[in-house]
C-alpha positions as CSV (number, residue, x, y, z in Angstrom):
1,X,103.9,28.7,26.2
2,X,105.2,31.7,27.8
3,X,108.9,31.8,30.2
4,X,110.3,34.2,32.0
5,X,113.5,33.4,33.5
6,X,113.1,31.7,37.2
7,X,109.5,30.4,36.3
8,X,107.3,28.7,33.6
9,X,103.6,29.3,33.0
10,X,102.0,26.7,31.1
11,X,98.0,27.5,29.8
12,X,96.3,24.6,28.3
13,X,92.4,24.5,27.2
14,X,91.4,23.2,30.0
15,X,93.9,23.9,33.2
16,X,96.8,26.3,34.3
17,X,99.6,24.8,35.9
18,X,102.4,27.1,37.5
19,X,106.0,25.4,37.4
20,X,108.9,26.7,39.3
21,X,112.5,26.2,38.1
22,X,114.3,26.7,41.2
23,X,111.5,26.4,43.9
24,X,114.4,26.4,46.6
25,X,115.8,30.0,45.7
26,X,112.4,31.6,45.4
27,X,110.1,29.5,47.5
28,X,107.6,29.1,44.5
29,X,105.5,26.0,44.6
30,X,103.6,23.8,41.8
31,X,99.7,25.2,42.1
32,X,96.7,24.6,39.9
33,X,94.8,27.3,38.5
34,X,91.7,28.1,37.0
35,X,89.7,27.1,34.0
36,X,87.5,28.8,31.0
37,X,85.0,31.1,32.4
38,X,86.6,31.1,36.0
39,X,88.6,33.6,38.2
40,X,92.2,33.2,37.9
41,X,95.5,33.9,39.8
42,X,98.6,34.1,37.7
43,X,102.0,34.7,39.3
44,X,103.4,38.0,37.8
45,X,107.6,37.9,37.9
46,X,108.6,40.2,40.3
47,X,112.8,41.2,41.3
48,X,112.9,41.5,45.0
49,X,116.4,41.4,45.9
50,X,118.6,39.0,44.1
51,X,115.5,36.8,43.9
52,X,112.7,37.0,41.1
53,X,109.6,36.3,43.2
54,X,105.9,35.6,41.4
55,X,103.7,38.0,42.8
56,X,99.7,36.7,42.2
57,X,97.5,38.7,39.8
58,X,94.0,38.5,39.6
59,X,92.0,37.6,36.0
60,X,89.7,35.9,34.4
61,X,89.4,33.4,31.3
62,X,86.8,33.4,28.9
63,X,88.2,31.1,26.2
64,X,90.7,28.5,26.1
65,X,94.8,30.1,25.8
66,X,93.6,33.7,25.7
67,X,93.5,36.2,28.2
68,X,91.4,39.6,26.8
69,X,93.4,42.8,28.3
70,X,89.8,44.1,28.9
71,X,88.8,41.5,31.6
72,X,91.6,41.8,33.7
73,X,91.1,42.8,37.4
74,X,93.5,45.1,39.3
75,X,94.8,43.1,42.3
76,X,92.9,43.6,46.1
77,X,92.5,47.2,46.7
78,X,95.6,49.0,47.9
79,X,94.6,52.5,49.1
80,X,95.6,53.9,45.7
81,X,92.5,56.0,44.5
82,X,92.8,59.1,43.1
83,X,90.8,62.0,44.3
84,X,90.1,63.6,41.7
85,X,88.3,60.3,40.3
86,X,86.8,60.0,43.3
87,X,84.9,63.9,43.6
88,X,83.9,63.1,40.1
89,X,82.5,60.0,41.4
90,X,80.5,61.8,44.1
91,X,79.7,64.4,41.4
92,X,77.8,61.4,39.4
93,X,76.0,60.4,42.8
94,X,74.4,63.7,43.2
95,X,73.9,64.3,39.3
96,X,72.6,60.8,37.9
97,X,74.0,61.2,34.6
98,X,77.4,61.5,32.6
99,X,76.1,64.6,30.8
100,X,74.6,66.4,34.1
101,X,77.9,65.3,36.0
102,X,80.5,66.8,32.9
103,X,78.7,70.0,33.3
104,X,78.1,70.7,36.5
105,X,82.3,69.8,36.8
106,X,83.3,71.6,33.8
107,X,84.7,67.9,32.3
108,X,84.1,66.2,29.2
109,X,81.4,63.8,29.4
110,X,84.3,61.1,28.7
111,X,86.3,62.0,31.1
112,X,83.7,61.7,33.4
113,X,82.9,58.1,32.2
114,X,86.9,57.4,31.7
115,X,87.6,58.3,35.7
116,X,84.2,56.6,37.6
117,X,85.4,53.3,35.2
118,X,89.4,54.0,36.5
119,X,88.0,54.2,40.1
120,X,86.2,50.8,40.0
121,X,88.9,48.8,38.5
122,X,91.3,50.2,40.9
123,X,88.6,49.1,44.0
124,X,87.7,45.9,41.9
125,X,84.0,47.0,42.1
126,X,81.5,48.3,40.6
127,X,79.8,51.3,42.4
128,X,77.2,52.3,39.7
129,X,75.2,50.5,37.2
130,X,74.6,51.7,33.7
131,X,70.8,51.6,32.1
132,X,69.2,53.6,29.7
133,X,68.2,56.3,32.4
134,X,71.2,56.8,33.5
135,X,73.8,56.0,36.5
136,X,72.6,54.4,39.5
137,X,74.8,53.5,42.7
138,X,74.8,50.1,43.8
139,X,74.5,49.5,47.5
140,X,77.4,48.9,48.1
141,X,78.9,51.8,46.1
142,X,76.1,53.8,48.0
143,X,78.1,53.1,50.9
144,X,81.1,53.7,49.9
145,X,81.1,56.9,48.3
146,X,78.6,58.7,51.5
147,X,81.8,57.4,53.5
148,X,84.4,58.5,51.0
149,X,82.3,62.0,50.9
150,X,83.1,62.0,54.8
151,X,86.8,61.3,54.1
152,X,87.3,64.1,51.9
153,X,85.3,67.0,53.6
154,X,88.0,65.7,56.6
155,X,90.6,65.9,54.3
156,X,90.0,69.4,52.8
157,X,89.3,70.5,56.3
158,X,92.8,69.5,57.5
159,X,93.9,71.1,54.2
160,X,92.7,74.5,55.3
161,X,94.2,74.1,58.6
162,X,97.6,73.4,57.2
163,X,97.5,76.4,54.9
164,X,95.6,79.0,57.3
165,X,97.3,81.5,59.1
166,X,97.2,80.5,62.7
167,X,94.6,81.7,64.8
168,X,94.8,83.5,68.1
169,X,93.0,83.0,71.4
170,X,92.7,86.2,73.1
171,X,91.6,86.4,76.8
172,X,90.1,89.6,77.9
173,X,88.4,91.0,81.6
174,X,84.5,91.1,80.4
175,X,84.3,95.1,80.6
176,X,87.4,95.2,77.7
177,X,85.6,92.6,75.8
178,X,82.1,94.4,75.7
179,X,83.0,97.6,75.3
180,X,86.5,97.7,73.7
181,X,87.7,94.4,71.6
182,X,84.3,94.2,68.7
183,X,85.8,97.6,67.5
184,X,89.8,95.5,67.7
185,X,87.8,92.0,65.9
186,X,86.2,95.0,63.1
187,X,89.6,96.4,62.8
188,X,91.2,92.9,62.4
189,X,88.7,91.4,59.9
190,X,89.3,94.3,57.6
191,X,93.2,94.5,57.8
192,X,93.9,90.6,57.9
193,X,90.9,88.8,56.3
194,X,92.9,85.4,56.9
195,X,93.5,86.1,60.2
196,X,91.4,83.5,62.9
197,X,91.2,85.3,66.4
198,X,88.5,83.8,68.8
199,X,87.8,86.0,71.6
200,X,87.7,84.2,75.8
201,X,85.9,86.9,77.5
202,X,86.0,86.5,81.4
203,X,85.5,88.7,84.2
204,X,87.8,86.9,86.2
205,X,91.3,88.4,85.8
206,X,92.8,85.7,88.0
207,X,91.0,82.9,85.8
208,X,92.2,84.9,82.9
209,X,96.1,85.2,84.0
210,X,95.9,81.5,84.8
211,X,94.6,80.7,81.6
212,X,97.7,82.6,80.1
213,X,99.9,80.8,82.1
214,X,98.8,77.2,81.5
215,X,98.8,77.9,77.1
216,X,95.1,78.1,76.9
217,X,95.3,81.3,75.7
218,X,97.9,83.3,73.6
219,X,97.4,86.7,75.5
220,X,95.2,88.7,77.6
221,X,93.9,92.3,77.3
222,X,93.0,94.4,80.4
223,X,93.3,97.8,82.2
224,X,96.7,98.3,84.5
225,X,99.1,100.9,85.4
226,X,102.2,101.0,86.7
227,X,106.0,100.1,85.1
228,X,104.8,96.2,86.3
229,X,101.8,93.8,85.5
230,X,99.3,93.9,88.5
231,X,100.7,97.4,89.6
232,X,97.0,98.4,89.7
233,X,96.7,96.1,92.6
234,X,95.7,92.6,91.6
235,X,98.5,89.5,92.4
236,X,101.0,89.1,89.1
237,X,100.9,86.0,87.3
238,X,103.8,83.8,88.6
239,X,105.7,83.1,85.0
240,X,106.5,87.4,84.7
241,X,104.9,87.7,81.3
242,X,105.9,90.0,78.6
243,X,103.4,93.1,78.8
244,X,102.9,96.4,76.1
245,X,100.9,99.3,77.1
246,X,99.1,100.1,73.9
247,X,96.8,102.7,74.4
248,X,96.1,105.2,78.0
249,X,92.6,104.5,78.8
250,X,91.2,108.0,80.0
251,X,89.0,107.8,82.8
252,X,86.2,110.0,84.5
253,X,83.8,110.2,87.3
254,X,80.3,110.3,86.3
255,X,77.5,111.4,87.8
256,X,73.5,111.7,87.3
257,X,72.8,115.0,85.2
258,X,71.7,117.0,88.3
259,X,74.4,115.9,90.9
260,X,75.4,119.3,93.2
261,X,79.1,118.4,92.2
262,X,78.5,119.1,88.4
263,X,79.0,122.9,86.9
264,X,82.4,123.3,88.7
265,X,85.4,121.7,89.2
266,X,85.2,119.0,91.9
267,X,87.9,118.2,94.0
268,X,89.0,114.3,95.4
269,X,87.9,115.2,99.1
270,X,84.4,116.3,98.1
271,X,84.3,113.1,95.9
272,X,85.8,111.4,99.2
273,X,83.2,112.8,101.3
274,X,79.6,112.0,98.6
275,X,79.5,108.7,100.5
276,X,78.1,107.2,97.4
277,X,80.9,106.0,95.7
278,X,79.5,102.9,93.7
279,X,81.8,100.2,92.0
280,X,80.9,96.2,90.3
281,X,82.7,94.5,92.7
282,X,86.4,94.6,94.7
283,X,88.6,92.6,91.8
284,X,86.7,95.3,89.7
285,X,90.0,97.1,87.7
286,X,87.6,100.5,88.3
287,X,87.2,99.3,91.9
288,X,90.9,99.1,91.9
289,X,91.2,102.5,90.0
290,X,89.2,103.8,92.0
291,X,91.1,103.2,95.9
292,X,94.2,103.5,94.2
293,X,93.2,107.2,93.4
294,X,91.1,108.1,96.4
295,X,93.0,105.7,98.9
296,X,92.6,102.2,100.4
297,X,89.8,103.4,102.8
298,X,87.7,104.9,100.7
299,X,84.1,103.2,101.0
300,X,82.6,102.1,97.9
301,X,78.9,99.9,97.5
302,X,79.0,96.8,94.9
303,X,76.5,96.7,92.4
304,X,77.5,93.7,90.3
305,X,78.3,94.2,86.3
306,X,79.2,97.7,84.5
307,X,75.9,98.1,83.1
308,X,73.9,98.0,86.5
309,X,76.6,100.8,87.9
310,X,75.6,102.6,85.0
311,X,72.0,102.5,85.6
312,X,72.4,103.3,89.4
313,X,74.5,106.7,88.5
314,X,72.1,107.2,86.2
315,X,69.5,107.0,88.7
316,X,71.0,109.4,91.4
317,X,72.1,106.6,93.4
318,X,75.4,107.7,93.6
319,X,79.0,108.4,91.1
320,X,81.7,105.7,90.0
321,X,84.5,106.2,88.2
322,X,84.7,104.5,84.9
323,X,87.0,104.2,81.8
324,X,85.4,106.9,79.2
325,X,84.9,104.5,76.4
326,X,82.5,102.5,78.7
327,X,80.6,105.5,79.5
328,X,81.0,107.6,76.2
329,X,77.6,107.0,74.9
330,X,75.6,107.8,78.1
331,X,77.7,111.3,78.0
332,X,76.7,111.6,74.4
333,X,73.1,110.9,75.3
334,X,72.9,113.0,78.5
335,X,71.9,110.3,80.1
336,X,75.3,110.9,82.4
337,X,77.5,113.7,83.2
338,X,81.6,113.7,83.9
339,X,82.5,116.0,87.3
340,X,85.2,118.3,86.0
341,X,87.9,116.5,88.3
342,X,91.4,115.2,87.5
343,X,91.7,111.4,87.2
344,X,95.4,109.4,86.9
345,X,95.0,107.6,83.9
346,X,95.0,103.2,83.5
347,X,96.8,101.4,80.7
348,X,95.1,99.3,78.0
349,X,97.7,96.5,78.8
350,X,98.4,93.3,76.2
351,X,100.1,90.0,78.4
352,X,101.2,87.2,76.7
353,X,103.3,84.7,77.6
354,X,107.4,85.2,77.0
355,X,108.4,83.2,73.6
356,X,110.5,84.4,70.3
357,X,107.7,83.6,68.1
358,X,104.7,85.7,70.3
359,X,105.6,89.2,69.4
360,X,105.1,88.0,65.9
361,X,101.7,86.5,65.9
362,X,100.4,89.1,67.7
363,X,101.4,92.1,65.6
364,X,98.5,92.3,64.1
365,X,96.4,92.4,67.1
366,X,98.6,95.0,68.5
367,X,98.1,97.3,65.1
368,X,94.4,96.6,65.7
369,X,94.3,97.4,69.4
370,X,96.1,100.9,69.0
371,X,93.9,102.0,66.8
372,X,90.4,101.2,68.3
């Protein structure tokens, strides 16, 4: 007969009987339990409080008075599993034996055994069965492990978010993002390796500047001028973001290789008077360059994106005015010419919204971006 102090548990050959002393203080009631051979709850003593409560406890008897320590269950399963049993489980799917599985792991081949039979008692299942050939999953543990496999690429996933350096979303007017930012993202890559910057490439400055207000996008890159953001001639955005001026963007007019302007130095009323003055399109930053240098009158025909003005100066169809890193190539190539005429300048500008944490995330970009 075994005692503990609030309760009494009486085995007998046949029955189990469960006998409370003070059924009042601990709410234990007189129950019948199992016999040889069957499953079995016993009540385990367990301080709560100031009351010892019995707690059930899952085994089974195979003879009469005795319980063998190596047939008893763990209780319902509780959440409690331990990853590392559980990859080693997943190991054994995918490797079908103990030996192939401790390898392949770097484990012992007990070890291996000791944690898949430390996972099952804690779920109270089998997931494998044992033969001759080797491990095979039961359906059940078939299941279970493809949806624990699920769990735990989730889990590592979130893991590498916790521990990553967070990423950036940078906006950028489409001309900056072609021809300027894959030099920035090289650059970046190579100084911070850990460093997660997505690029939003748009060539909609307004969409862009909106974005940047609503938090969709840490900062914006474009082309400016002027001691203010939009001094170039597009509306500011209306929260007055922080702005940095991190490189002057030189710019030129260029022409097809036998325009009558090249060979000697132009002047603004000639280029005023060529009456083929070609741009992408009036929220263009060149377009804007372009009126703010000539003046507000001056005509100018749209052609759609950068690359069709470039073919259309290249063509004789007329001269632009262009950043020089968007037309460097052709001027390498011959395939344009610069007139020898003085051009104001823009500003490769960085916008980002005004907090006491931005400046710091976005160092690196702005290391990057002054050196491209």
């Amino acid at each position: 007969m075994l005692r503990s102090a609030t309760a009494s548990t009486v085995v007998s050959s046949n029955t189990m009987k469960y006998a409370s002393d003070s059924p009042s203080s601990c709410g234990v009631r007189e129950r019948s339990a199992g016999t040889v051979g069957a499953d079995t709850t016993l009540l385990v003593p367990t301080v709560t409080g100031r009351c010892t409560t019995l707690l059930p406890y899952a085994a089974r008897f195979d003879r009469p008075g005795r319980i063998p320590v190596r047939h008893l269950r763990t209780p319902a399963y509780a959440g409690r599993v331990d990853l590392d049993q559980l990859r080693t489980a997943l190991a054994l799917l995918r490797y079908r034996t103990i030996n192939r599985t401790a390898a392949a792991e770097g484990l012992a081949p007990s070890s291996v055994s000791d944690r898949v039979r430390r996972l099952e008692a804690e779920l109270g299942a089998p997931l494998f069965s044992r033969d001759h050939t080797g491990m095979h999953p039961t359906a059940a543990g078939r299941d279970y492990l493809r949806a624990a496999a699920t769990a735990l690429a989730t889990l590592d996933e979130a893991a590498e978010h916790l521990h990553a350096t967070p990423g950036l979303v940078v906006g950028a007017q489409a001309s900056v993002a072609d021809e300027l930012l894959p030099a920035v993202l090289d650059e970046l890559r190579r100084s911070h390796p850990d460093l997660r910057v997505r690029l939003r490439p748009d060539p909609d400055r307004g969409r862009l500047l909106a974005a940047l207000d609503g938090g969709e996008i840490d900062a914006a890159v474009l082309l400016d001028t002027g001691e203010q953001v939009g001094d170039l001639g597009f509306p500011p955005p209306a929260s007055a973001p922080e702005h940095l001026d991190l490189r002057t963007v030189a710019m030129t007019v260029v022409a097809a290789p036998r325009h009558p302007l090249l060979g000697r130095p132009a002047t603004m009323d000639e280029i005023r008077r060529t009456g083929g003055l070609l741009g992408r399109e009036p929220g263009c930053s060149f377009w804007m360059a372009t009126r703010r240098w000539l003046g507000p009158d001056v005509d100018l025909t749209a052609v759609g994106g950068l690359a069709q003005v470039r073919d259309w100066v290249a063509t004789g169809r007329g001269i632009a005015l262009l950043p020089r890193f968007a037309v460097r190539a052709d001027l390498d190539s011959g395939r344009l010419a610069a007139l020898d005429v003085a051009v104001p300048p823009l500003q490769l500008r960085l916008i980002w919204r005004h907090d006491d944490d931005a400046a710091d995330r976005l160092r690196p970009l702005l290391y990057a971006l002054t050196r491209a």
